[in-house]
KOLVEX-544787 format. One line per field, with one value per residue: residue number from 1; x negated, y, z of N, C-alpha, C, CB in turn. Coordinates in Angstrom, 2 decimals. Glycine has a CB too. Layout:
k <- c(NUM:...)
n.px <- c(X:...)
n.py <- c(Y:...)
n.pz <- c(Z:...)
ca.px <- c(X:...)
ca.py <- c(Y:...)
ca.pz <- c(Z:...)
c.px <- c(X:...)
c.py <- c(Y:...)
c.pz <- c(Z:...)
cb.px <- c(X:...)
cb.py <- c(Y:...)
cb.pz <- c(Z:...)
This chain:
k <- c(1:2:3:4:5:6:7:8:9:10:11:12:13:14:15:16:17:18:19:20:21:22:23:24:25:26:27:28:29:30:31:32:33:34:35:36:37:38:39:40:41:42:43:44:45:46:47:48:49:50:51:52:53:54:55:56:57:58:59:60:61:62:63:64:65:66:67:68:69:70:71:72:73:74:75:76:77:78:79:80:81:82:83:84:85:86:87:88:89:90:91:92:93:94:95:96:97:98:99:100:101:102:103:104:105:106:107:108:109:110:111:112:113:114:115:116:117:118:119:120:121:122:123:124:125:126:127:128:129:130:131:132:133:134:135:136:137:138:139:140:141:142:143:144:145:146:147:148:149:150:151:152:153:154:155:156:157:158:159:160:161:162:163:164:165:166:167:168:169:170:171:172:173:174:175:176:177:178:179:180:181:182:183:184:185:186:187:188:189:190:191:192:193:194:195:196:197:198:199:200:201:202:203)
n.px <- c(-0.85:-0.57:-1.00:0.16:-0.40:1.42:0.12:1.87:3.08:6.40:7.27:6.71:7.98:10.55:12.28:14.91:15.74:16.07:18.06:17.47:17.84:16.90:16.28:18.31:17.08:16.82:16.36:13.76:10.27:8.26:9.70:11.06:8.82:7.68:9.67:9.03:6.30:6.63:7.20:4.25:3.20:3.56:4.59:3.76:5.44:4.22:5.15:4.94:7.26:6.02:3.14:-0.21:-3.80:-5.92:-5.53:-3.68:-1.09:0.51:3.53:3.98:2.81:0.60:0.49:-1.70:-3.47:-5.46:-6.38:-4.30:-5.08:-6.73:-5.48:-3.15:-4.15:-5.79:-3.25:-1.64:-3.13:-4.19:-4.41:-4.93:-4.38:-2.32:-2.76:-1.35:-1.25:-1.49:0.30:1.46:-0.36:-1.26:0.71:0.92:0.35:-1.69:-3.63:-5.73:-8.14:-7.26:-10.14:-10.74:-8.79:-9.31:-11.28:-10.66:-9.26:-11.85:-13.11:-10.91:-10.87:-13.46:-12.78:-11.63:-12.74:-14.38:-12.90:-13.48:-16.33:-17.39:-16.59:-15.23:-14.15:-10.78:-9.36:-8.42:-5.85:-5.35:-3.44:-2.62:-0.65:2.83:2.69:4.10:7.06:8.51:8.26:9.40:11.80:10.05:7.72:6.35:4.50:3.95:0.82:0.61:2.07:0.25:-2.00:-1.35:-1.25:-3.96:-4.63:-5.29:-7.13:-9.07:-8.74:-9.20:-11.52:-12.85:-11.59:-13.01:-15.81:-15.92:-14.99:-12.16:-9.35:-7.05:-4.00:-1.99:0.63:1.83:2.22:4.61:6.42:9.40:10.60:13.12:15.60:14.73:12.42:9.88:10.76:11.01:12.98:15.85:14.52:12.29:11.05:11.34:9.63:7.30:7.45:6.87:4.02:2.61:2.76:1.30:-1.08:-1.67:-1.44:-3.70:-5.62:-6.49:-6.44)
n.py <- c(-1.20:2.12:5.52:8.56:11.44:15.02:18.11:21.38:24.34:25.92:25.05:22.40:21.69:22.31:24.23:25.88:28.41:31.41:31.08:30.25:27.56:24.17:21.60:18.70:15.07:13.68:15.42:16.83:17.26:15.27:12.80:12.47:11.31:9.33:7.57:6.88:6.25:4.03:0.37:-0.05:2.24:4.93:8.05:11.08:13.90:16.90:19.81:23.29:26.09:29.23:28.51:28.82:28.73:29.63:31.56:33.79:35.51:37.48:37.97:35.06:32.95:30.32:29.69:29.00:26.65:25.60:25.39:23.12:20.92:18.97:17.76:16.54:14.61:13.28:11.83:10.85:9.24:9.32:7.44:9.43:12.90:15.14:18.78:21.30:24.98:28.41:30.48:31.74:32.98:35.01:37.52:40.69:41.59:40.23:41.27:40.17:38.93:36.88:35.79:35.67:33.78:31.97:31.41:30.71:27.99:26.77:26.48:24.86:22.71:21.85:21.98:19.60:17.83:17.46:15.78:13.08:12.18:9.65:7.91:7.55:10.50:10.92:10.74:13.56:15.56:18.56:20.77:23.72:26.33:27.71:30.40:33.60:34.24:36.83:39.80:39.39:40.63:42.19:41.14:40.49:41.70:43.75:43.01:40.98:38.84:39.25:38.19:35.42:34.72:34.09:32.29:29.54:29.01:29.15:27.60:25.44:25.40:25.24:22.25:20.59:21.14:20.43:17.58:16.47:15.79:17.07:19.75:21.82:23.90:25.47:25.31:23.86:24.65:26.44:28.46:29.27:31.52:33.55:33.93:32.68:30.02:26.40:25.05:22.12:20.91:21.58:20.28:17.67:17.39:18.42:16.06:13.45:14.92:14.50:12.05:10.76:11.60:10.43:7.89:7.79:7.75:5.51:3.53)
n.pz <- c(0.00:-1.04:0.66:-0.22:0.38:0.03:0.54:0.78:-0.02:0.45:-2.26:-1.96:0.48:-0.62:-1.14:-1.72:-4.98:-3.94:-1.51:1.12:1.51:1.73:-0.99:-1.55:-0.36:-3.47:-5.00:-4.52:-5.56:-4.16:-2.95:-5.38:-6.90:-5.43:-6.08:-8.70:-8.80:-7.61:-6.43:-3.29:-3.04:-0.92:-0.48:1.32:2.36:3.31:3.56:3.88:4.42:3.33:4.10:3.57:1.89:3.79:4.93:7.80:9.83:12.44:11.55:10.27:12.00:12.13:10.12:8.33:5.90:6.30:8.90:9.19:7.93:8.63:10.97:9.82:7.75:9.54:10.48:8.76:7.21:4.54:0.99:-1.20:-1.68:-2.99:-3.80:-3.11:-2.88:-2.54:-3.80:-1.61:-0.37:-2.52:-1.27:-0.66:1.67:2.49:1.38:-0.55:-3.04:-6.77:-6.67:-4.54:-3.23:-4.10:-3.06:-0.42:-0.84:-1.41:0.63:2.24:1.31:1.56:4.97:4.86:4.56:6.62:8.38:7.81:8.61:9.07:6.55:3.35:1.72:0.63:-2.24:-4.71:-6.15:-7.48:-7.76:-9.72:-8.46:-9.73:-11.85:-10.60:-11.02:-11.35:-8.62:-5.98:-3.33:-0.19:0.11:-1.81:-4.72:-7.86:-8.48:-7.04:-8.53:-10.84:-9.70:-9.35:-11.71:-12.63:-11.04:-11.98:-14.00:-11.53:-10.03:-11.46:-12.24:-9.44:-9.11:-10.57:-9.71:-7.29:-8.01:-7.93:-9.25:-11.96:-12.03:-14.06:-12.64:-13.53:-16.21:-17.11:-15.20:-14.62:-12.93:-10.07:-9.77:-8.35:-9.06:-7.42:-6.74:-7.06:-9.23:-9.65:-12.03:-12.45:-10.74:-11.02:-13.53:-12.00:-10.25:-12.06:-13.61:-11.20:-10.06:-12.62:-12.42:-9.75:-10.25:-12.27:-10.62:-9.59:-11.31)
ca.px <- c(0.00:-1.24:-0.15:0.03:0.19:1.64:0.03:1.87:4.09:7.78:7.56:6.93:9.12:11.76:13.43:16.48:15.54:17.03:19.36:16.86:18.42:16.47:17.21:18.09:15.61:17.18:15.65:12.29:9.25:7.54:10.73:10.98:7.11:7.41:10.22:8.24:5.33:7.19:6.10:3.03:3.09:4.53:4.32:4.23:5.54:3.77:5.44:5.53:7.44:4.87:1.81:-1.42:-5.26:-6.70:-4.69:-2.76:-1.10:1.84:4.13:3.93:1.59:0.79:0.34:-2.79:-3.55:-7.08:-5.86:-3.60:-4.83:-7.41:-4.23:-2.35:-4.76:-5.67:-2.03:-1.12:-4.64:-3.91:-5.69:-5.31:-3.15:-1.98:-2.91:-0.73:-1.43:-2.07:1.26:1.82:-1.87:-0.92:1.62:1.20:-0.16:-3.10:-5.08:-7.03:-8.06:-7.52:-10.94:-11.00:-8.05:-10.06:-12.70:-9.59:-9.00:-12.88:-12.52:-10.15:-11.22:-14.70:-12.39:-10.86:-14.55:-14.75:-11.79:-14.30:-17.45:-18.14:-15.95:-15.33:-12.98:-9.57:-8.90:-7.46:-5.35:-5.33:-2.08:-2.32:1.36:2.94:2.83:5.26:7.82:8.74:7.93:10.79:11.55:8.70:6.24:5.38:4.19:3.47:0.05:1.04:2.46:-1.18:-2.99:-0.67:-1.49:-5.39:-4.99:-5.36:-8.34:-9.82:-8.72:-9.91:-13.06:-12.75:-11.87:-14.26:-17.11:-15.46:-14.65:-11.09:-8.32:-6.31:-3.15:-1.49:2.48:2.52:2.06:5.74:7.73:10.61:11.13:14.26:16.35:13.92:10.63:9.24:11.04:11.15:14.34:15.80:13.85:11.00:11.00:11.67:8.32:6.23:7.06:6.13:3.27:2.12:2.73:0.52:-2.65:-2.62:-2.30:-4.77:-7.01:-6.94:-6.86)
ca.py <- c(0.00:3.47:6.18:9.83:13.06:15.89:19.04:22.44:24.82:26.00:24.22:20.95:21.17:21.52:25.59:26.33:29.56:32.28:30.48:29.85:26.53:22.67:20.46:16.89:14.13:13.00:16.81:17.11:16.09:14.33:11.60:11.50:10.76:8.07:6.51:7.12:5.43:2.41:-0.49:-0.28:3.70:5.40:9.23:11.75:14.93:17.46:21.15:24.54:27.57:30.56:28.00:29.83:28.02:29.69:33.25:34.04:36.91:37.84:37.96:34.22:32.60:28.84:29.16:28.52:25.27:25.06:24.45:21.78:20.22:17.57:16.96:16.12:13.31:12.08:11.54:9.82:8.47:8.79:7.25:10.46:14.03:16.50:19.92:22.66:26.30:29.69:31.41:32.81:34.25:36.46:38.45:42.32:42.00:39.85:41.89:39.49:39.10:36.02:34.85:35.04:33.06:30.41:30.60:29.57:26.38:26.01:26.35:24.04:21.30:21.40:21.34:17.92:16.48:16.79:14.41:12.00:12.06:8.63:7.48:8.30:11.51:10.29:11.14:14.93:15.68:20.21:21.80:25.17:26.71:28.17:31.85:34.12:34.99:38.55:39.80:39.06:40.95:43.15:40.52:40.52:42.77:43.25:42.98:39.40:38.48:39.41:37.58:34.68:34.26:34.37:31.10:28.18:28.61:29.48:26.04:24.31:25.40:24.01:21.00:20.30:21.03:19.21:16.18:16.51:15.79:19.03:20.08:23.23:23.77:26.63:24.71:23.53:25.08:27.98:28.94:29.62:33.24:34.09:33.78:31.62:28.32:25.78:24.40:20.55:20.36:21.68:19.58:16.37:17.80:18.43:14.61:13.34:15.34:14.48:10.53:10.38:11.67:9.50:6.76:7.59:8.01:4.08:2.84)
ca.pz <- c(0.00:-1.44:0.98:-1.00:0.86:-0.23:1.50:0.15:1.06:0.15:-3.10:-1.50:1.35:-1.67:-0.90:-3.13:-4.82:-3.26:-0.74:1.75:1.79:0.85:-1.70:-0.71:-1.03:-4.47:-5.71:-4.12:-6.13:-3.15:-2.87:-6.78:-6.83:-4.61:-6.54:-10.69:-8.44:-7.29:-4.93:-3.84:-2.60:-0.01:-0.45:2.56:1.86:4.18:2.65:4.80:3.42:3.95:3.92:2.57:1.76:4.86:5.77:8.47:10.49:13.05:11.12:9.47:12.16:12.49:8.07:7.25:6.05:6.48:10.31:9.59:6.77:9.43:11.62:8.75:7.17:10.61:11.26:7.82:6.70:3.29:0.40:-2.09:-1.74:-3.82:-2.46:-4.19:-2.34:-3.25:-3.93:-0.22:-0.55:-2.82:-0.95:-0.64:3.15:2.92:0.29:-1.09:-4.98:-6.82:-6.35:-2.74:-2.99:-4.96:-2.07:0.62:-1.27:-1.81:2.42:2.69:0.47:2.76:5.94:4.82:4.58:7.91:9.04:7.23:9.11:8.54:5.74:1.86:1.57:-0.42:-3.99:-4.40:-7.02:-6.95:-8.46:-9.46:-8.56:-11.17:-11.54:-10.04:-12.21:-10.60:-7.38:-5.12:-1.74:0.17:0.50:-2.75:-5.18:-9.28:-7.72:-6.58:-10.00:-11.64:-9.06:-9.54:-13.00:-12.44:-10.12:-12.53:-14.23:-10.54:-9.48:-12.53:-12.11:-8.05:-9.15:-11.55:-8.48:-5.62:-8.05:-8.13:-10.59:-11.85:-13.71:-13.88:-12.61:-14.68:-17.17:-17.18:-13.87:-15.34:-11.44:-10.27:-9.82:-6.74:-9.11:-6.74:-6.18:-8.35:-9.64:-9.62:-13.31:-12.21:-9.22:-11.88:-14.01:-11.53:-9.73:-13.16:-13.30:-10.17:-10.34:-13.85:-11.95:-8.89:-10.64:-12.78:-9.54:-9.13:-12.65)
c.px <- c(-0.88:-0.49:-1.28:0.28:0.20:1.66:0.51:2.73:5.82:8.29:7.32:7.90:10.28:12.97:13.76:15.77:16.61:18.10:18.46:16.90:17.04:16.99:17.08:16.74:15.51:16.45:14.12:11.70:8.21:8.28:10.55:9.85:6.94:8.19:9.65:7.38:5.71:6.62:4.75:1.97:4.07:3.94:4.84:4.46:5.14:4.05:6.05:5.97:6.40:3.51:0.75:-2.57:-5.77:-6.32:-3.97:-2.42:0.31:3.38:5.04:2.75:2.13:1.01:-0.70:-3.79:-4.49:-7.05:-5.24:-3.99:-5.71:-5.95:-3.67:-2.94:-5.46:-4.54:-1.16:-2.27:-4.10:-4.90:-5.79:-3.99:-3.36:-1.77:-2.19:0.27:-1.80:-0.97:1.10:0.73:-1.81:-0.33:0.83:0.06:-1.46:-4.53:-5.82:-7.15:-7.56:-8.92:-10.79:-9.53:-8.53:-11.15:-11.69:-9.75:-10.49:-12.86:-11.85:-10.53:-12.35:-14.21:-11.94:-11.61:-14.64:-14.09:-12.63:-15.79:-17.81:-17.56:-15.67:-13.99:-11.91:-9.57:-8.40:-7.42:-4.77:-4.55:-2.31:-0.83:1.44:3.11:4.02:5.88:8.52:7.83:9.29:10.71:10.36:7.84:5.14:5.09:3.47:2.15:-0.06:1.40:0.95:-2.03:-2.25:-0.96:-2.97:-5.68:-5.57:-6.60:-9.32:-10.10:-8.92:-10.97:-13.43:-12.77:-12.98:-15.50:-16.83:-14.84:-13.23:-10.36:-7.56:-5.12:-2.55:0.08:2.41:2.57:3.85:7.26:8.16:10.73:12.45:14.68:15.34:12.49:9.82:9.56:11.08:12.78:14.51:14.80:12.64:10.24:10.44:10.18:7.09:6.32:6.66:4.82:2.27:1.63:1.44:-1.08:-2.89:-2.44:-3.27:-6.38:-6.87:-6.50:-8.42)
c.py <- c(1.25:4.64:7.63:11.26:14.26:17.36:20.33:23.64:25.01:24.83:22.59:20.54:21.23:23.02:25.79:27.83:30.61:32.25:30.35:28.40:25.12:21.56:19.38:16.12:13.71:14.01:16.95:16.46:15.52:13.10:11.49:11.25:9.42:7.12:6.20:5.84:4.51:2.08:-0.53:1.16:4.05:7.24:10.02:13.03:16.07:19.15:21.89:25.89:28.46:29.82:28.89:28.44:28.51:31.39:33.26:35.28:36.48:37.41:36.57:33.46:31.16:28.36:28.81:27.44:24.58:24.58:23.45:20.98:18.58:17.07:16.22:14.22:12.80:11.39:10.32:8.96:7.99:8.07:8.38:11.44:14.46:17.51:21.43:24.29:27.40:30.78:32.38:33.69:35.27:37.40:39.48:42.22:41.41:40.55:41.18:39.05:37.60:35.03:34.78:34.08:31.92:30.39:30.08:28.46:26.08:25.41:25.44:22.70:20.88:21.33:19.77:17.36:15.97:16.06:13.06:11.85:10.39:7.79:8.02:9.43:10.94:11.50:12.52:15.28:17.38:20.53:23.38:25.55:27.36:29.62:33.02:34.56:36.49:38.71:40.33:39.75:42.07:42.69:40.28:41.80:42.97:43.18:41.09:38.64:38.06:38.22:35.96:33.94:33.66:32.50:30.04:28.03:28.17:27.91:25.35:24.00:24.26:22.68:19.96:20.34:20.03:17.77:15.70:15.96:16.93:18.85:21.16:23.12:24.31:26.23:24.43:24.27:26.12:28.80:29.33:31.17:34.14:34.19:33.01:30.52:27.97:25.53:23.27:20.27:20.82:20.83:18.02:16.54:17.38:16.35:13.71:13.19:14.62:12.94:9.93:10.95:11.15:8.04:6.98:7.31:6.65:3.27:2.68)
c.pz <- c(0.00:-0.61:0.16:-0.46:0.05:0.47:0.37:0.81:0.18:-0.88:-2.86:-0.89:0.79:-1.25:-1.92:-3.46:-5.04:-2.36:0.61:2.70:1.47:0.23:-1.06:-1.36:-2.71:-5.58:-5.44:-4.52:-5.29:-3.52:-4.42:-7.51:-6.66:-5.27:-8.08:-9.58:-8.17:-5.84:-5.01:-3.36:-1.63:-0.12:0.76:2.15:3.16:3.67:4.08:4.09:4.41:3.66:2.63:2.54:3.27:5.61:6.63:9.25:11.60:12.50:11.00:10.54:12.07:10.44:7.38:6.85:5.91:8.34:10.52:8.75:7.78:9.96:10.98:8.03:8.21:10.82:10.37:7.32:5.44:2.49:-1.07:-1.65:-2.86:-3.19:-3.76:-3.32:-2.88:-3.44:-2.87:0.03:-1.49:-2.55:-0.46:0.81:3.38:1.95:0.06:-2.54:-5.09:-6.59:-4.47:-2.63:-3.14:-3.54:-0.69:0.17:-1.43:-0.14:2.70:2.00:1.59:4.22:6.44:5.04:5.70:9.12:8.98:7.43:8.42:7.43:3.99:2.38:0.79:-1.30:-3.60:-5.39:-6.54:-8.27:-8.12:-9.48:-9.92:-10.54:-10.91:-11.56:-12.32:-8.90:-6.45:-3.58:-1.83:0.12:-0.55:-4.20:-7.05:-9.33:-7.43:-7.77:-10.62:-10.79:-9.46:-10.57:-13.66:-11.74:-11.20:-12.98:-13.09:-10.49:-10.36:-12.40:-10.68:-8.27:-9.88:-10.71:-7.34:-6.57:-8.06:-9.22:-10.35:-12.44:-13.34:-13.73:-13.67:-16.09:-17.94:-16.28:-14.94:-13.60:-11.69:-10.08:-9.09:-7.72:-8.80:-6.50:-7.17:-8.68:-9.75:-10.94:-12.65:-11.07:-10.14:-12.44:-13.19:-10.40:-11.10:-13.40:-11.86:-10.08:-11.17:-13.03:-10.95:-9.21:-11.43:-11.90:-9.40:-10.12:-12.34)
cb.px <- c(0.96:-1.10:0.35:0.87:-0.59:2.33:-1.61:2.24:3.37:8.03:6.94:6.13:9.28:12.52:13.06:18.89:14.61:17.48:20.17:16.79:19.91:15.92:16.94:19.77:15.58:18.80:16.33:11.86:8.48:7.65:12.49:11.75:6.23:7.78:11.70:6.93:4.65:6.50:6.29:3.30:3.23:4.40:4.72:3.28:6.94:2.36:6.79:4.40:9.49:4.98:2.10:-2.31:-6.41:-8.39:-3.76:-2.81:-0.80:1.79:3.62:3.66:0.74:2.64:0.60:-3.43:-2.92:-8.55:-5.19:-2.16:-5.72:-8.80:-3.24:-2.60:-5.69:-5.94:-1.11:-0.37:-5.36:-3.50:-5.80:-5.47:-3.06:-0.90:-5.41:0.79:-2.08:-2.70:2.54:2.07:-3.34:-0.65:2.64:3.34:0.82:-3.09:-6.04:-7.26:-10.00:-7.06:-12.48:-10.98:-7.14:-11.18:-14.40:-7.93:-7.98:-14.36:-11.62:-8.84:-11.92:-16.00:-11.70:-10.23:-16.40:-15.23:-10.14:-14.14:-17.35:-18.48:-15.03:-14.89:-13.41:-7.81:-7.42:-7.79:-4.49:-7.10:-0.33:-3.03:2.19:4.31:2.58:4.98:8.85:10.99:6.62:10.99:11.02:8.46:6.43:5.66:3.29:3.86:0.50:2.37:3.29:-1.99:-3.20:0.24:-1.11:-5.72:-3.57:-4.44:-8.82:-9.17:-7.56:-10.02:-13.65:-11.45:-10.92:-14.42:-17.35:-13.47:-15.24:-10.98:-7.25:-7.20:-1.86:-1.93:3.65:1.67:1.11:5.42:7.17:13.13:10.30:14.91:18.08:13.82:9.99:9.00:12.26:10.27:14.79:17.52:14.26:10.85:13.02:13.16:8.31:6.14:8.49:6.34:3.86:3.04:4.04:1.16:-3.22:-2.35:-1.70:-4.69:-7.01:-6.40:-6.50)
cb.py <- c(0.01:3.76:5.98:9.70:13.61:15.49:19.08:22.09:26.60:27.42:24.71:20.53:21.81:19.21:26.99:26.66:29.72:32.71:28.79:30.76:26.58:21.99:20.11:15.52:12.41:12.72:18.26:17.13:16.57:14.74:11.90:11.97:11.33:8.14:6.71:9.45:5.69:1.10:-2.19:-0.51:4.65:4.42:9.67:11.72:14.94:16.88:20.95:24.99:28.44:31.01:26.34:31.81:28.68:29.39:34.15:33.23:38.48:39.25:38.53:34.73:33.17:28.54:30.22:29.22:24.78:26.77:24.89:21.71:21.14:17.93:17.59:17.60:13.45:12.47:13.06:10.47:7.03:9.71:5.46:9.92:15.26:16.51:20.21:21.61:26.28:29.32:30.84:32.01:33.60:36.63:38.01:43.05:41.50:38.09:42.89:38.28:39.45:36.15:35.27:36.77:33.26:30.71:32.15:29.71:26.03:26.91:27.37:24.52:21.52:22.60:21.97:17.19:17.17:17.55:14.08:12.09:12.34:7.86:7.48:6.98:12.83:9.90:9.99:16.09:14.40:21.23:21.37:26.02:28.17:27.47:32.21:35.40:34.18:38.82:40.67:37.21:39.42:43.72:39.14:39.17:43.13:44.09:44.06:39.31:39.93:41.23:38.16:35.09:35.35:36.10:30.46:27.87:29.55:30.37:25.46:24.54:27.26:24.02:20.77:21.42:22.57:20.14:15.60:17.44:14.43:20.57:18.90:24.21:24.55:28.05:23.46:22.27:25.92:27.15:30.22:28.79:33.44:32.53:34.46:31.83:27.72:24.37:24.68:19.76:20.95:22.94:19.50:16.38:19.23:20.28:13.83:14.09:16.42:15.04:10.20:11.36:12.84:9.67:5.81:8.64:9.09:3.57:3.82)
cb.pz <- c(1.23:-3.15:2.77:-2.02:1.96:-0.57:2.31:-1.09:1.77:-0.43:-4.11:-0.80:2.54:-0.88:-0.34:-2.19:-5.46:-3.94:-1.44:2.11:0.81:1.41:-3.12:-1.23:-0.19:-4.52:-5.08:-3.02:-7.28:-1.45:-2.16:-7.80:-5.62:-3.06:-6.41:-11.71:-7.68:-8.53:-4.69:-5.58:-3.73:1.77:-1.57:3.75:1.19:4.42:1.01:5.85:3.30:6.00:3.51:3.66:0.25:4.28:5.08:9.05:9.13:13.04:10.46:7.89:13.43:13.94:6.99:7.25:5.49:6.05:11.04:9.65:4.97:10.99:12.05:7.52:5.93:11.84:11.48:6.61:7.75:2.59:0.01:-3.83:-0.72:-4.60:-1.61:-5.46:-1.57:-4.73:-3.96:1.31:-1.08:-3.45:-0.05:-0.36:4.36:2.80:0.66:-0.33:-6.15:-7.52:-7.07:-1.08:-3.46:-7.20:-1.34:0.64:-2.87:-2.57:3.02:2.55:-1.47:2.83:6.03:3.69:4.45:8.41:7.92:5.93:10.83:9.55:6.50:0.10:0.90:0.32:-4.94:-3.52:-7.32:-6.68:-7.64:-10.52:-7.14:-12.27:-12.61:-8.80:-12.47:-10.17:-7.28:-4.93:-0.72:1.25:1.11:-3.23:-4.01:-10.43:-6.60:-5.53:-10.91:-11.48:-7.28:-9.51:-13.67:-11.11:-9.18:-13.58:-14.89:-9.25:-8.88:-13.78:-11.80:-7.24:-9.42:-12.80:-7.64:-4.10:-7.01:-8.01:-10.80:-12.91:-14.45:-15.17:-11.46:-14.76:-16.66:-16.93:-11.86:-16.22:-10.71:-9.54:-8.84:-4.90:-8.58:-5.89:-5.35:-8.34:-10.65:-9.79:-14.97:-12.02:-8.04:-13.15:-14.12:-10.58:-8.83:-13.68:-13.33:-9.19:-11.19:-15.61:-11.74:-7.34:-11.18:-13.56:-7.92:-7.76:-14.16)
């Protein structure tokens, strides 16, 4: 049995956009991961709305998932995640460019190592989100949009150094009304998506 964690934030834990509601399991591409993958996998879906690579504040504390990301893979001992962060780092309040966003996730990739003192690190399959499609509310900003759009290559590059497998949401997500959430299709896509690169990690 292959267990698969899914560390991300809103768009994992599966938020309706603009309702501040969650879709059922039958919608969220963690659960329809686990069922494309079959017997044989068990996928954990580990999604925080707000979750950043390594930011936090007042506002939003207890988000940044360079603190939880050891807890997390001590707690499930996976044998590969999918780590798909970066949106909530762009909002308006943390000022930070896209590259320093790319150096969070470089941050956080080298936090995971060290769950694994004496053991191999598991497989990591790095989703760039998909870009904002407006900037929704105060928190974010046409500022946030731009930076948004900047992510993928960042994290291509990342993965390509840390050994990774990659693919881009933006590639496919439409987001929904809000800009930022996905929608049940995009949900369907990205479990798809997601499925086809960890098995490829154990072909």
């Amino acid at each position: 049995m292959k267990t698969i964690l899914c560390f991300g934030d809103s768009n994992t834990f599966g938020s309706v956009p603009g309702t501040g509601g969650r879709y059922g399991r039958q919608v969220r591409w963690p659960c329809r991961m686990e069922r494309l993958l079959g017997e044989g996998y068990e996928v954990v879906a580990e999604g925080l709305p707000g979750r950043t690579t390594v930011f936090t504040d007042y506002i939003e504390p207890y988000r940044a998932g360079i603190e939880q990301i050891v807890p997390a893979v001590q707690s499930h001992a996976p044998d590969a995640l999918v780590i798909m962060l970066g949106t909530n780092d762009t909002k308006a309040r943390y000022h930070v460019s896209a590259a320093e966003i790319g150096f969070g996730m470089e941050e956080l990739l080298l936090r995971l190592r060290t769950a694994y003192p004496f053991s191999d690190v598991p497989q990591v399959v790095l989703a760039a989100p998909a870009p904002l499609r407006c900037a929704p509310g105060a928190e974010f900003s046409a500022e946030s949009v731009e930076k948004s759009r900047l992510l993928a290559p960042i994290y291509e590059d990342i993965a390509r150094r840390f050994g990774c497998a990659f693919f881009d949401a933006g590639a496919f997500a439409a987001l929904g009304q809000d800009g930022v959430h996905f929608t049940p299709q995009d949900h369907e896509e990205m479990a798809r998506r997601a499925a086809a690169a960890v098995r490829a990690l154990f072909e």
